[in-house]
FIKOLZA-1660 file (N, C-alpha, C; in steps of 0.1 Angstrom, whole numbers, plus 5000, padded with zeros to 4 digits):
% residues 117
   i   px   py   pz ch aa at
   1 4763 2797 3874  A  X  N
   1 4762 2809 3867  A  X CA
   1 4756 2806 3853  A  X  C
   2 4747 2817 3848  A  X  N
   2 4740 2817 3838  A  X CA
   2 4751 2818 3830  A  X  C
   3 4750 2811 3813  A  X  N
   3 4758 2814 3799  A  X CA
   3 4747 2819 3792  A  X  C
   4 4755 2826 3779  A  X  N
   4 4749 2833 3768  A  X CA
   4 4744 2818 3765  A  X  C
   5 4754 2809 3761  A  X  N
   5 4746 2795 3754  A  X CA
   5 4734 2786 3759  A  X  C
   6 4732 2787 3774  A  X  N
   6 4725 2784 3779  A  X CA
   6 4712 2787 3778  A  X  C
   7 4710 2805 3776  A  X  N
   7 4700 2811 3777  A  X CA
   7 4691 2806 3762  A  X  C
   8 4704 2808 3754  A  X  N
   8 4700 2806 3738  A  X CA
   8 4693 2792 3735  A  X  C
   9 4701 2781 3747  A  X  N
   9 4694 2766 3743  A  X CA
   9 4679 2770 3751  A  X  C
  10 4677 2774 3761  A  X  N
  10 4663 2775 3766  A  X CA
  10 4653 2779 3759  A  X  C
  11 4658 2790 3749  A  X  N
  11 4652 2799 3742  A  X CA
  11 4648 2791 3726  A  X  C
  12 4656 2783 3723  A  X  N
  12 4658 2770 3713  A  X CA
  12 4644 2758 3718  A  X  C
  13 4642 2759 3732  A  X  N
  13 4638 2746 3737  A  X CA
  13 4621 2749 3732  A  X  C
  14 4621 2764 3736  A  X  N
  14 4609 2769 3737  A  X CA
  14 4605 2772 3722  A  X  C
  15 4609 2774 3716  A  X  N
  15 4611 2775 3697  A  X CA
  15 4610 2763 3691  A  X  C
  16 4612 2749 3699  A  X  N
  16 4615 2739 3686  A  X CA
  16 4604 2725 3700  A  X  C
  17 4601 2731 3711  A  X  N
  17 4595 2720 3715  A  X CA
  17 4578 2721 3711  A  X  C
  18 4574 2714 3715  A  X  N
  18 4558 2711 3707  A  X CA
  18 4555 2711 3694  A  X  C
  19 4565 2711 3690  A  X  N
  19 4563 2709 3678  A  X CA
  19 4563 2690 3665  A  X  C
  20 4552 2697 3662  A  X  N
  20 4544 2681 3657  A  X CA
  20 4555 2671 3647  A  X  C
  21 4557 2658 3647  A  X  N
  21 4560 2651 3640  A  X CA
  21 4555 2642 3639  A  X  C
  22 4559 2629 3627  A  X  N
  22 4549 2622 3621  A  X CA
  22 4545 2610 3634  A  X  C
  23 4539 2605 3640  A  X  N
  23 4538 2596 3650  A  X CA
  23 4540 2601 3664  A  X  C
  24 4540 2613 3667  A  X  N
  24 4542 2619 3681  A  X CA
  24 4528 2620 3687  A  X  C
  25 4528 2616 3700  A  X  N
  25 4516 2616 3707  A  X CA
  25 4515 2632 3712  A  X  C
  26 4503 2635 3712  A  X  N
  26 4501 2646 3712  A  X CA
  26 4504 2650 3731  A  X  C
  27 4498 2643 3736  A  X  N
  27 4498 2646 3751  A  X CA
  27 4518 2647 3752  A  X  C
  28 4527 2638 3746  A  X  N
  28 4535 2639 3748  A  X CA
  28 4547 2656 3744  A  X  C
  29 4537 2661 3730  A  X  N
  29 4542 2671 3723  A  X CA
  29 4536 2683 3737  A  X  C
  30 4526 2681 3739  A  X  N
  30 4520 2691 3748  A  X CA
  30 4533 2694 3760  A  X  C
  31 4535 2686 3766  A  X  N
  31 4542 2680 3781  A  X CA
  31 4559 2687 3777  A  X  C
  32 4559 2684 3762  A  X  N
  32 4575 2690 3763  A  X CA
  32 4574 2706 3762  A  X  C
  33 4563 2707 3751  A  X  N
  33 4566 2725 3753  A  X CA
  33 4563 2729 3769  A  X  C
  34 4551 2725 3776  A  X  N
  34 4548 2731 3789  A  X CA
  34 4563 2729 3795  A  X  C
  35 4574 2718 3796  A  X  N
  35 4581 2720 3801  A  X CA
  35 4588 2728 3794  A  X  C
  36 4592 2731 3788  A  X  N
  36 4605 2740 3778  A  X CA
  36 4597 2756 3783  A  X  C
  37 4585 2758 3785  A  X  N
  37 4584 2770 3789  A  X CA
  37 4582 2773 3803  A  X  C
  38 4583 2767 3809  A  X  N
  38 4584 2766 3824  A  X CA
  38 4599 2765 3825  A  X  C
  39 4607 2763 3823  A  X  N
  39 4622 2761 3824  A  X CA
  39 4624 2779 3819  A  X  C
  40 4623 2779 3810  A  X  N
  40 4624 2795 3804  A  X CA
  40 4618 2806 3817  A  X  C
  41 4609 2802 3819  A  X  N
  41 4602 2809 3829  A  X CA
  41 4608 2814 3842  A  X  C
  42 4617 2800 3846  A  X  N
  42 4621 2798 3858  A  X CA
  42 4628 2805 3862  A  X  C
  43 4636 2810 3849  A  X  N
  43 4653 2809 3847  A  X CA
  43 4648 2824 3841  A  X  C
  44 4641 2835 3838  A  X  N
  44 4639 2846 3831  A  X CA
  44 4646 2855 3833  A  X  C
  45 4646 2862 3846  A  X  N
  45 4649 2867 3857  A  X CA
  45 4662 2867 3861  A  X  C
  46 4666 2858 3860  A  X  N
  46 4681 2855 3865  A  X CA
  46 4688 2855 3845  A  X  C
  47 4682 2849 3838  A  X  N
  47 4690 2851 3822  A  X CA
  47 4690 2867 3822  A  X  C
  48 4681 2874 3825  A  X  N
  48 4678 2888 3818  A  X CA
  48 4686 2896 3826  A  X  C
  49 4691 2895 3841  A  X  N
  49 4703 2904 3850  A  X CA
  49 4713 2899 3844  A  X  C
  50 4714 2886 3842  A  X  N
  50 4729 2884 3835  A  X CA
  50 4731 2888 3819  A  X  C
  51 4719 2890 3807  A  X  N
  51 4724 2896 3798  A  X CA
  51 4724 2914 3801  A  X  C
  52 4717 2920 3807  A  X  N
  52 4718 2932 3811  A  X CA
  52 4735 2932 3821  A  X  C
  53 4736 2925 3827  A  X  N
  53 4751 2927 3831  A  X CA
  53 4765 2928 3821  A  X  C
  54 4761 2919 3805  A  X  N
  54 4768 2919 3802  A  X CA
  54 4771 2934 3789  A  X  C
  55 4754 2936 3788  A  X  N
  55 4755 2946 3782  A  X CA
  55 4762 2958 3786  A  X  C
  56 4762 2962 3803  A  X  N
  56 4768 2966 3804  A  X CA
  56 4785 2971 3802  A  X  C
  57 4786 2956 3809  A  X  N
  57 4798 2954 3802  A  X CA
  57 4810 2957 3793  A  X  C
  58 4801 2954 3781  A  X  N
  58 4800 2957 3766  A  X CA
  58 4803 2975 3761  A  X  C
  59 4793 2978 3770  A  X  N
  59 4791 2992 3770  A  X CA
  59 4804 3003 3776  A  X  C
  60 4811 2995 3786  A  X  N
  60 4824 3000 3795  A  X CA
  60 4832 2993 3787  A  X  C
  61 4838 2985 3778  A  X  N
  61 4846 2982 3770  A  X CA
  61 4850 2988 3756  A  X  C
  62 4835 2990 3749  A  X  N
  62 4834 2996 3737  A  X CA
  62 4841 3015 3742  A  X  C
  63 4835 3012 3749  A  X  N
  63 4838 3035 3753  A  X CA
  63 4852 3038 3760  A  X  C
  64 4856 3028 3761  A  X  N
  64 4877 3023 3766  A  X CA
  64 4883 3027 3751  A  X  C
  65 4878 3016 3747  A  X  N
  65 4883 3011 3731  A  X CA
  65 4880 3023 3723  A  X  C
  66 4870 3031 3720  A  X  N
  66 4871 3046 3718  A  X CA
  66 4878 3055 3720  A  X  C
  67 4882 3055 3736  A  X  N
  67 4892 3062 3740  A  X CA
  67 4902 3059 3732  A  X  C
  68 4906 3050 3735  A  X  N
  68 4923 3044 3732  A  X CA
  68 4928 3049 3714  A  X  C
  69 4913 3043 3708  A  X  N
  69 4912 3045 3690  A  X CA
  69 4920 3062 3693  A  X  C
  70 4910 3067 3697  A  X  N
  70 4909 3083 3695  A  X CA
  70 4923 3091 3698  A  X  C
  71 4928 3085 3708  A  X  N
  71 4944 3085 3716  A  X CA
  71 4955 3080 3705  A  X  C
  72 4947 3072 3694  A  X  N
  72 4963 3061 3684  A  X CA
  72 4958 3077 3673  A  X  C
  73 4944 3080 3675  A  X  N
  73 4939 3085 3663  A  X CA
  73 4953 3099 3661  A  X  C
  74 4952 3105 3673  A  X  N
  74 4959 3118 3674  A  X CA
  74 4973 3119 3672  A  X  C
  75 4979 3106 3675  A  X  N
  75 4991 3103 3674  A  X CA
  75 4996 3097 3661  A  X  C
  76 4986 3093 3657  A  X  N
  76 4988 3089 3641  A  X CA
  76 4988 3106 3628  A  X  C
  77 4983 3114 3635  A  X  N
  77 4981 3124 3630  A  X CA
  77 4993 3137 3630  A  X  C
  78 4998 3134 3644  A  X  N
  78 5006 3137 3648  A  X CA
  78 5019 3136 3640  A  X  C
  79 5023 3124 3638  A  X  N
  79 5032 3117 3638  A  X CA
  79 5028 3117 3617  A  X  C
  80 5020 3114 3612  A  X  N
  80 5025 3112 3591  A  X CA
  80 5017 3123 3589  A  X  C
  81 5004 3128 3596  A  X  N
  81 5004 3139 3586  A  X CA
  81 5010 3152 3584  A  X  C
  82 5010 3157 3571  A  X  N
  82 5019 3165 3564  A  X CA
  82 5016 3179 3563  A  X  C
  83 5000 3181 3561  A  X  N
  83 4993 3191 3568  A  X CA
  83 4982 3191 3569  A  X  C
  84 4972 3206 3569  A  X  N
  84 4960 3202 3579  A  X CA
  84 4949 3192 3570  A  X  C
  85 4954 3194 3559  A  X  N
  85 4942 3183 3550  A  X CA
  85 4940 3171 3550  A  X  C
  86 4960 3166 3556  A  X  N
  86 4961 3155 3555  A  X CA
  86 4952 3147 3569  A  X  C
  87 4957 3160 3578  A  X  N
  87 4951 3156 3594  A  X CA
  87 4938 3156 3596  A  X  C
  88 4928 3166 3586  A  X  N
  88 4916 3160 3590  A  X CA
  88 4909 3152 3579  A  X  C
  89 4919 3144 3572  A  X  N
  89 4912 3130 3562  A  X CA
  89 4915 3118 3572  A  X  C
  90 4926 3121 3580  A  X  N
  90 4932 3110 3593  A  X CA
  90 4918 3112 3600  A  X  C
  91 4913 3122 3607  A  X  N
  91 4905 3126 3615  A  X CA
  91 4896 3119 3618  A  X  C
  92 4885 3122 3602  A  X  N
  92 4877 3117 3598  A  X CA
  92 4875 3103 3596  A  X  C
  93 4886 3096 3587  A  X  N
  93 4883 3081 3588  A  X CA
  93 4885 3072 3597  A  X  C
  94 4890 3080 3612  A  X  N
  94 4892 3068 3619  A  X CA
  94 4880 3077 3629  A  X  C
  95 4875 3090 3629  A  X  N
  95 4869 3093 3637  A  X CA
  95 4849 3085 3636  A  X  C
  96 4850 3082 3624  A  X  N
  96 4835 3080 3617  A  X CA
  96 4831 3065 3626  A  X  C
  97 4843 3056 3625  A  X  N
  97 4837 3042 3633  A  X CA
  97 4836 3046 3648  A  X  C
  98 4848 3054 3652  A  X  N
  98 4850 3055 3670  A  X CA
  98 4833 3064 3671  A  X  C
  99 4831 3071 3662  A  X  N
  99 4813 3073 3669  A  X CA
  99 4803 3067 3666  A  X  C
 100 4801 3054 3658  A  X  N
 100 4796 3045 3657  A  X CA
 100 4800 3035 3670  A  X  C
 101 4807 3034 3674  A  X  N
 101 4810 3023 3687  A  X CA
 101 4807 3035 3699  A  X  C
 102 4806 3043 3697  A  X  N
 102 4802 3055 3714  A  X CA
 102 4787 3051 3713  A  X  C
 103 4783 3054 3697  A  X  N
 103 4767 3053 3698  A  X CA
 103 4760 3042 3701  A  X  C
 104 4767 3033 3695  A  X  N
 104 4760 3021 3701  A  X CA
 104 4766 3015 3716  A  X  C
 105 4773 3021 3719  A  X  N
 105 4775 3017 3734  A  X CA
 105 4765 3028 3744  A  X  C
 106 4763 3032 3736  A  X  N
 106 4753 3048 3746  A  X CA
 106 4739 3039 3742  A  X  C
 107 4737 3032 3735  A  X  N
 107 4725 3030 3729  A  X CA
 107 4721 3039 3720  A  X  C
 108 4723 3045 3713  A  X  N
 108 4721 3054 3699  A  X CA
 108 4718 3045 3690  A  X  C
 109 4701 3049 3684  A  X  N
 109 4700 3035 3672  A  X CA
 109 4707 3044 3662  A  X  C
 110 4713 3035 3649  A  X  N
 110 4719 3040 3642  A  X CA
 110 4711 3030 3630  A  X  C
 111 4717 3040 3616  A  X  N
 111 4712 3038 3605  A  X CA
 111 4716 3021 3601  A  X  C
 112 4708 3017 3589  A  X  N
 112 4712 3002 3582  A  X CA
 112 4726 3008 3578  A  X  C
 113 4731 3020 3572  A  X  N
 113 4744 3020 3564  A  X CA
 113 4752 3025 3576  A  X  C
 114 4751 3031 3587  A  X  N
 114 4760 3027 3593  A  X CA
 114 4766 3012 3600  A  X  C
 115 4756 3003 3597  A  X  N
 115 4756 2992 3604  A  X CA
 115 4766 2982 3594  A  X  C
 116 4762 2990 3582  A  X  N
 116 4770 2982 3571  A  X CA
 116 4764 2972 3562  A  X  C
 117 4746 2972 3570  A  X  N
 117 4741 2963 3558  A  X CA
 117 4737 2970 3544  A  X  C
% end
């Protein structure tokens, strides 16, 4: 079975092979990138169903974890706030991340300040 780390060293092989240093024979530098991209190659197909599987994945976890937020969200609201102002300042601050995790589990691009950078 394919790993995330796996893919990433292939992806590393092809990024850092052929590349020149001081006394390296060149036929030699040639031979390693050709192989580091043929290994990449090999293996594309089978890396790319297994990160699309996990995306998925990702995707059915994140929109659980929504639920659940959204379920503590109401019960938290429930349960300390005092009245409706208090209930929709509860609302809102826990409502603002759980649609940032829907969106990006739906694939929604979202802004740099949502991202937080």
């Amino acid at each position: 079975m394919t790993t995330i780390n796996e893919i990433k060293d292939r992806l590393n092989a092809v990024a850092f092979a052929g590349r020149s240093y001081e006394g390296a024979d060149r036929a030699a530098v040639a031979k390693a990138y050709g192989d580091a991209v043929s290994a990449f190659d090999q293996n594309a197909a089978v890396d790319m169903a297994y990160l699309l599987d996990r995306i998925e994945e990702l995707q059915k976890v994140i929109t659980v974890a929504a639920a659940e937020l959204t379920d503590a969200a109401l019960t938290i609201v429930g349960t300390y706030a005092g009245n409706f102002n208090e209930s929709l300042d509860i609302r809102l601050k826990i409502g603002g991340p759980i649609d940032k995790l829907v969106n990006i589990a739906q694939g929604t691009p979202i802004t740099p300040e949502e991202a937080g950078e």
